[in-house]
C-alpha positions in Angstrom: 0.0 0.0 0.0 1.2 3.3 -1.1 1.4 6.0 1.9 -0.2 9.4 0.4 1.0 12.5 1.5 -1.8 15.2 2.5 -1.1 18.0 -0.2 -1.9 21.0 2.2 0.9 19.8 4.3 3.4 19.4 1.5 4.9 22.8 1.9 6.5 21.4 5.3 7.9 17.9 3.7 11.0 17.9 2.0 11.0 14.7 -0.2 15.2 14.4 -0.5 15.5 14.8 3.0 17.8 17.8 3.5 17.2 19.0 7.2 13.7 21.7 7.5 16.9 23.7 8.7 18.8 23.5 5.9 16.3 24.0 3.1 15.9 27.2 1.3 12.7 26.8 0.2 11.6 25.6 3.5 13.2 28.5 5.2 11.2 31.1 2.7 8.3 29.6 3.8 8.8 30.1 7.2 9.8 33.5 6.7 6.6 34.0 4.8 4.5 32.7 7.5 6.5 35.0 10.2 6.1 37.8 8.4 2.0 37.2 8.2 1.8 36.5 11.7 4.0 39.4 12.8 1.5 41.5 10.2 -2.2 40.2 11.5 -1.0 41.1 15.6 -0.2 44.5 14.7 -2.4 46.9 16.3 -3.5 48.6 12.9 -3.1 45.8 10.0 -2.6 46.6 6.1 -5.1 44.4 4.8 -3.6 44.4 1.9 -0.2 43.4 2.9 -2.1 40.4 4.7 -4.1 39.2 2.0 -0.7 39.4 -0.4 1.2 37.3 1.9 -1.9 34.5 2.4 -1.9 34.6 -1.3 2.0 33.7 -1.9 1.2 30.9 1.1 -1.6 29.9 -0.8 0.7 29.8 -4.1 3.7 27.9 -2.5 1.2 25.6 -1.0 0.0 25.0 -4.2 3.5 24.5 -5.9 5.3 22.7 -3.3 8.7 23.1 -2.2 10.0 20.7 -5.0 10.6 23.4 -7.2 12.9 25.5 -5.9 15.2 23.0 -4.4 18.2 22.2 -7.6 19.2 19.2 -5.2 15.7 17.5 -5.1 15.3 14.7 -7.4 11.6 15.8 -7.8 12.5 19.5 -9.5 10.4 20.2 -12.0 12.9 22.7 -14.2 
């Protein structure tokens, strides 16, 4: 039986297995996610900064973290 992987969770997997530490693409996303958090607790919020940041979340979720990695085995350049 073939394990499947839940796609909304795919951002967080990396399929080589390079350390979440090490992995740029990984570490973007994270950075992403900070910098929405950090944006929705301020005490006046730029809706429109927030709603661009879900929307690359959304994107990279969408993508995967595949892409940008030129060690994985599953880049798709």
């Amino acid at each position: 039986m073939v394990r499947q992987l839940n796609k909304k969770k795919i951002v967080g997997i990396c399929p080589v297995g390079i350390k979440k530490a090490v992995c740029p693409s990984i570490k973007k996303t994270r950075q992403m996610h900070t910098q929405l958090m950090i944006a929705q607790r301020q005490k006046n919020p730029d809706s429109s900064q927030i709603e661009s940041l879900r929307n690359a979340l959304r994107k990279r979720k969408s993508i995967g973290i595949a892409v940008e990695c030129g060690t994985c085995i599953y880049n798709k350049q």
